[in-house]
C-alpha positions in Angstrom: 50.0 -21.9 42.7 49.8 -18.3 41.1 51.7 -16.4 44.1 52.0 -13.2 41.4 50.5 -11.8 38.8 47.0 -12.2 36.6 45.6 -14.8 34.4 42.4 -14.9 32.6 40.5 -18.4 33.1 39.3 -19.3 30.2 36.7 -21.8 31.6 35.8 -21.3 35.3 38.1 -23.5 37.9 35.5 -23.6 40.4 34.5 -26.8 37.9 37.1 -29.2 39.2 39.0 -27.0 41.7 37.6 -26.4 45.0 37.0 -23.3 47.2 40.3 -23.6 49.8 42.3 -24.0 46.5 41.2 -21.3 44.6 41.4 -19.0 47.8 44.7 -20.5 47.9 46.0 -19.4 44.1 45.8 -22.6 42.3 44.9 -22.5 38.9 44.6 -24.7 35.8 47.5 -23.8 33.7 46.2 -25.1 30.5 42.9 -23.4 30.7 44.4 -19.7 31.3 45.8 -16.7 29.6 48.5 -14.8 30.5 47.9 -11.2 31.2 51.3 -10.3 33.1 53.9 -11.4 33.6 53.6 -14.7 36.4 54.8 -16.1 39.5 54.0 -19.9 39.9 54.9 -22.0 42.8 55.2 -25.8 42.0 55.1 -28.6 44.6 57.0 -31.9 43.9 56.5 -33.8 46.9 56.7 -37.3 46.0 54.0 -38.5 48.2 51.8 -36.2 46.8 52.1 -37.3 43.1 51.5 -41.1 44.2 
């Protein structure tokens, strides 16, 4: 999740991401440009990734 700072999407997330994530900050990382500086928070839980 982007919890700071600004990226340009380079193709529009609403494509495969849906409203309550966006609203929540999450992005596509390979499909953005950095135009500050960035926070990102990255969750690991293990019974997520399954």
């Amino acid at each position: 999740m982007l919890k700071e700072g600004k990226v340009k999407e380079l193709t529009d997330f609403a494509y495969t991401l849906d409203g309550e994530m966006l609203d929540n900050g999450y992005i596509l990382a390979c499909q953005s440009q950095l135009k500050s500086d960035i926070v990102v928070e990255v969750d690991f839980n293990q019974e997520k990734l399954k």
